[in-house]
C-alpha positions as CSV (number, residue, x, y, z in Angstrom):
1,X,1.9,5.7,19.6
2,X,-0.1,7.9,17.8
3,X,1.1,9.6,14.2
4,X,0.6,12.6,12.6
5,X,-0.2,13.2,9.1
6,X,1.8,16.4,7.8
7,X,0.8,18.1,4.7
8,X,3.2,20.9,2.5
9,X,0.7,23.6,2.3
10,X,3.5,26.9,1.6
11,X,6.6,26.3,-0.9
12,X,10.4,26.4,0.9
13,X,11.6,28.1,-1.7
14,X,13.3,31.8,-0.3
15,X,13.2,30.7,3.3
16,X,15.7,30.3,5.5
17,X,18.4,27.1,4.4
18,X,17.8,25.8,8.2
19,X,13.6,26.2,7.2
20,X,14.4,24.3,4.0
21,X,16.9,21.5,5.5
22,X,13.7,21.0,8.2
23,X,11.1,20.6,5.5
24,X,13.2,18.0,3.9
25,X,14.0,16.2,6.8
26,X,10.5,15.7,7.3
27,X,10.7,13.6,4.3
28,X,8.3,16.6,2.2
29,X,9.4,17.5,-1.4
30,X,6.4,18.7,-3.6
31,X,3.5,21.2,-2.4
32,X,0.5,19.3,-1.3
33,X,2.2,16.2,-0.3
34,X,1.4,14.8,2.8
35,X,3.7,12.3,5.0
36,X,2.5,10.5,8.1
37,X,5.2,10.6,11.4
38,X,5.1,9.3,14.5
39,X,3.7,11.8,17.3
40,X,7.6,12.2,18.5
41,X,9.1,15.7,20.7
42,X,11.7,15.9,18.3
43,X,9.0,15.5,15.1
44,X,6.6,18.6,17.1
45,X,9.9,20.6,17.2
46,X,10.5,20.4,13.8
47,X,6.8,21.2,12.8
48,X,7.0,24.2,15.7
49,X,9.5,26.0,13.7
50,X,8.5,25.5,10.0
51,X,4.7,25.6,11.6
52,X,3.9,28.7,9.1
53,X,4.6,26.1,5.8
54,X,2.8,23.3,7.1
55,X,-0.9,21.7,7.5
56,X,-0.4,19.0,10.3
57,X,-4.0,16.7,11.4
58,X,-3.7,14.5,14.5
């Protein structure tokens, strides 16, 4: 299975609570850091909505 590495480019801060849950439950906490997830339906639906706040490489 391949991964994806996700990267925090855009702070949660103001958003909406279900943007911010999302973020968090992507395992991201600090701008710039970058977490690597399985290439998942439910892991592209996650990045699809918060999409604007995040850098994702294949």
């Amino acid at each position: 299975m391949s991964t994806l590495k996700i990267k925090l480019i855009k702070s949660p801060i103001g958003k909406t609570p279900k943007h911010r849950k999302t973020v968090k439950a992507l395992g991201l906490r600090k701008i710039g850091q970058v977490v690597e997830k399985n290439d998942t339906p439910q892991i592209r639906g996650m990045i699809k909505a918060v999409d604007y706040m995040l850098e994702v490489e294949e």
